[in-house]
C-alpha positions in Angstrom: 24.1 -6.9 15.3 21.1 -9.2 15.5 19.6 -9.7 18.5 18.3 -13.2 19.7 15.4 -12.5 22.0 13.7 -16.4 22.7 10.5 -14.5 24.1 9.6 -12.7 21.1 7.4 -14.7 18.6 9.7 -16.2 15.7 7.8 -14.3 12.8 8.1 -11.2 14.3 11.9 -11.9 15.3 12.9 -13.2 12.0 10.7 -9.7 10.6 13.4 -7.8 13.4 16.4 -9.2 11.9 15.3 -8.3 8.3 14.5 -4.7 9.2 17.9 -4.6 11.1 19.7 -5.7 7.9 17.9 -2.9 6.5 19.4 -0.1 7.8 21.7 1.1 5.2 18.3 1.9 3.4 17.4 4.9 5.4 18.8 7.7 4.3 21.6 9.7 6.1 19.1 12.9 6.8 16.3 10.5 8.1 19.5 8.8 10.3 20.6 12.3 11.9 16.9 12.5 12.8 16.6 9.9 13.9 19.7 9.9 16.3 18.1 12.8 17.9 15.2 10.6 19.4 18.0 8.2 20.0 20.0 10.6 22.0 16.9 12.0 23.6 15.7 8.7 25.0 19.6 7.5 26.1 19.7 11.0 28.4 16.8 10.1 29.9 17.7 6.4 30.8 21.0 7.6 32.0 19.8 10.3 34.4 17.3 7.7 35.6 14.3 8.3 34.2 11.7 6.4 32.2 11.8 7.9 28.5 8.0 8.7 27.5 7.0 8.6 23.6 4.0 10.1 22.1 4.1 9.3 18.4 1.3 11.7 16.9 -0.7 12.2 13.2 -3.8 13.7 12.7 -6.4 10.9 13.4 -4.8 8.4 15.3 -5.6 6.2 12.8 -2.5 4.8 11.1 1.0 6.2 10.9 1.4 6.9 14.6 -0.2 3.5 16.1 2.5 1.9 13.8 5.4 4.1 15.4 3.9 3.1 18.6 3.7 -0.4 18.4 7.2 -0.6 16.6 8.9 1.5 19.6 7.3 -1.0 22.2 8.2 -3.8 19.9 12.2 -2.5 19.6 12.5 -1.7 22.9 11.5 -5.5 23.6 13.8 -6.6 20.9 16.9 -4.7 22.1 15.6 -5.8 25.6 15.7 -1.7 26.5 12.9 -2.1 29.1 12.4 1.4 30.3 10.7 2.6 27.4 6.6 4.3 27.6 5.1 4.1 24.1 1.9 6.1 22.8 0.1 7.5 20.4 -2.6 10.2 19.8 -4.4 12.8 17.4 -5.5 16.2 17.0 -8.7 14.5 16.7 -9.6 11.1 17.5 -10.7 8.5 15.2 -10.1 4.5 15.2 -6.6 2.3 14.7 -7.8 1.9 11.0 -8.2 -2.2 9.9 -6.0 -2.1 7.2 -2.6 -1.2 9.4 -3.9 -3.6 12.0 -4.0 -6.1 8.9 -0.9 -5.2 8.3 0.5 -6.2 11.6 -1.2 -9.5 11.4 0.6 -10.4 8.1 4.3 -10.0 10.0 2.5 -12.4 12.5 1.6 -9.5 15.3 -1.7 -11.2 17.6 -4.1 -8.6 17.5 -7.6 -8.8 18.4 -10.4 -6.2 19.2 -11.4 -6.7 22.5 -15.5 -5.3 21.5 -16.9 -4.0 18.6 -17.0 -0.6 18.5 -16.6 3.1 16.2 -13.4 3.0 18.3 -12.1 -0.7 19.6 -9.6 -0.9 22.2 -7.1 -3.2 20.4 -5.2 -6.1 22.4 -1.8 -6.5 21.1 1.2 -9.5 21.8 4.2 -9.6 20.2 5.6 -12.6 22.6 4.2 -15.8 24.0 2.2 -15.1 27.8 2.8 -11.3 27.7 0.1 -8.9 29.3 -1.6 -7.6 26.1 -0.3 -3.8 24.9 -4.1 -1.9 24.3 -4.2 0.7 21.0 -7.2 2.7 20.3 -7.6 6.1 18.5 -7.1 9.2 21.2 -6.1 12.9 21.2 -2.5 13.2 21.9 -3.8 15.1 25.5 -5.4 11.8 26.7 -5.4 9.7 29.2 -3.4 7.2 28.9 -0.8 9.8 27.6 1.5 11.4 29.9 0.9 15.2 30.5 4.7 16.3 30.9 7.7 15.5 30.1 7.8 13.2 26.8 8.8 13.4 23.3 6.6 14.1 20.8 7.2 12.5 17.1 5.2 14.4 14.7 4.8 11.3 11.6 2.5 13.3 9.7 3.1 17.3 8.1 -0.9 18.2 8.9 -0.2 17.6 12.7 3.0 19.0 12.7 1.3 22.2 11.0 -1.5 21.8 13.2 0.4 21.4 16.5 2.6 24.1 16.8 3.0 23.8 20.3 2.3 20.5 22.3 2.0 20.9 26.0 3.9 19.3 28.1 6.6 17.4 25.8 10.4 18.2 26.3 11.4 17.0 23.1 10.0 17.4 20.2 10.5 15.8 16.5 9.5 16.0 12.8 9.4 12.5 11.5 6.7 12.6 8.9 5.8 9.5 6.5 3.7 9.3 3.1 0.3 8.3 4.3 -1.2 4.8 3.2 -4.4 5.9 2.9 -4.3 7.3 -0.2 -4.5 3.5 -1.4 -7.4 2.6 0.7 -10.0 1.0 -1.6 -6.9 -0.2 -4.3 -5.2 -3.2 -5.7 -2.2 -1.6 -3.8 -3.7 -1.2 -0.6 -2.2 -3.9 0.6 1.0 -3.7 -0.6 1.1 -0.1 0.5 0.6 -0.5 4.2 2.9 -3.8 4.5 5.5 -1.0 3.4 4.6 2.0 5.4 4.6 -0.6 8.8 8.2 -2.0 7.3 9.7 1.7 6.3 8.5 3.3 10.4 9.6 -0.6 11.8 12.8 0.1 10.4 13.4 3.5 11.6 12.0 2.7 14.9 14.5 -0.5 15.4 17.3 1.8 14.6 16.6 4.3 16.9 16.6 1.5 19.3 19.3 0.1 18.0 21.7 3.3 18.8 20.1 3.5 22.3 21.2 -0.3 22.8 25.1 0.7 21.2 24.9 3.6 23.7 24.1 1.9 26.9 26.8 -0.7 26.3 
């Protein structure tokens, strides 16, 4: 089912319909996962609520910015407007340059808006929108909500690290292979242009079962 969405820059659309034609790549344990967070954020739209996401690895600096910006992105594409994305650490760090690189390629505009160990990032995904802000934060900060929101653990060290997370009602072990390990490589590229695709993927199809459901 591909969605035509006129508002959503055409890179990133056409990027949308590639990763939607992906979905019989994910396996069928990742999709029962997966359907969990679906299910989790079609309860919460059908007793009225706004569904809250905190997408969380250890340093806020990669995996869980990318789940972030993917679920924001989705819920644009599937036009599910009643969605609160975040992301946060046990520690706090910086939205690393490479997966903000990454972005970029698949035609993402993001910009730092000052130079600093920790830049607030301004990010569009459609033509005259109000820019989304990413910048490195433990999962307890503001902007984060404090209760009631799901928390999608994307890396095993924070999932280890964070037995309990206060305040979420949901909570989710989602982890991914982290990039990093290529920093500094003639793969380093390549690498994060596949983690971003591989979480996209899963993210839009999480979305993409809220969307069935609604219907």
């Amino acid at each position: 089912m591909e969605i035509e969405n006129q508002q959503i820059m055409a890179k990133i659309m056409n990027f949308c319909h590639e990763l939607e034609n992906e979905f019989d790549q994910i396996a069928k344990e990742r999709k029962e996962k997966l359907s969990q967070l679906s299910n989790y954020i079609s309860t919460k739209i059908e007793e009225g609520q706004t569904p809250k996401i905190v997408v969380i690895c250890t340093h806020n600096s990669r995996r869980s910015h990318i789940g972030q910006i993917w679920l924001a992105t989705g819920a644009e594409y599937f036009q599910i407007p009643e969605i609160q994305t975040f992301s946060g650490g046990t520690e706090a760090t910086a939205f690393n340059i490479r997966a903000v690189r990454a972005f970029q390629r698949i035609g993402f505009d993001i910009s730092a808006k000052e130079e600093t160990e920790n830049p607030i990032y301004q990010i569009s995904w459609k033509e005259e929108m109000k820019a989304y802000q990413a910048f490195s934060k433990k999962y307890e900060e503001a902007p984060n909500p404090k209760e009631n929101f799901a928390a999608i653990m994307v890396c095993s060290e924070a999932d280890a690290g964070c037995p309990f997370v206060l305040g979420c009602d949901f909570r989710l072990s989602l982890p991914y292979d982290d990039p990093k390990g290529y920093d500094g490589t003639k793969l380093e590229a390549e690498k994060y242009d596949e983690r971003v695709k591989q979480i996209g993927r899963e993210m839009l199809y999480v979305l993409s079962n809220v969307s069935k459901l609604k219907q």
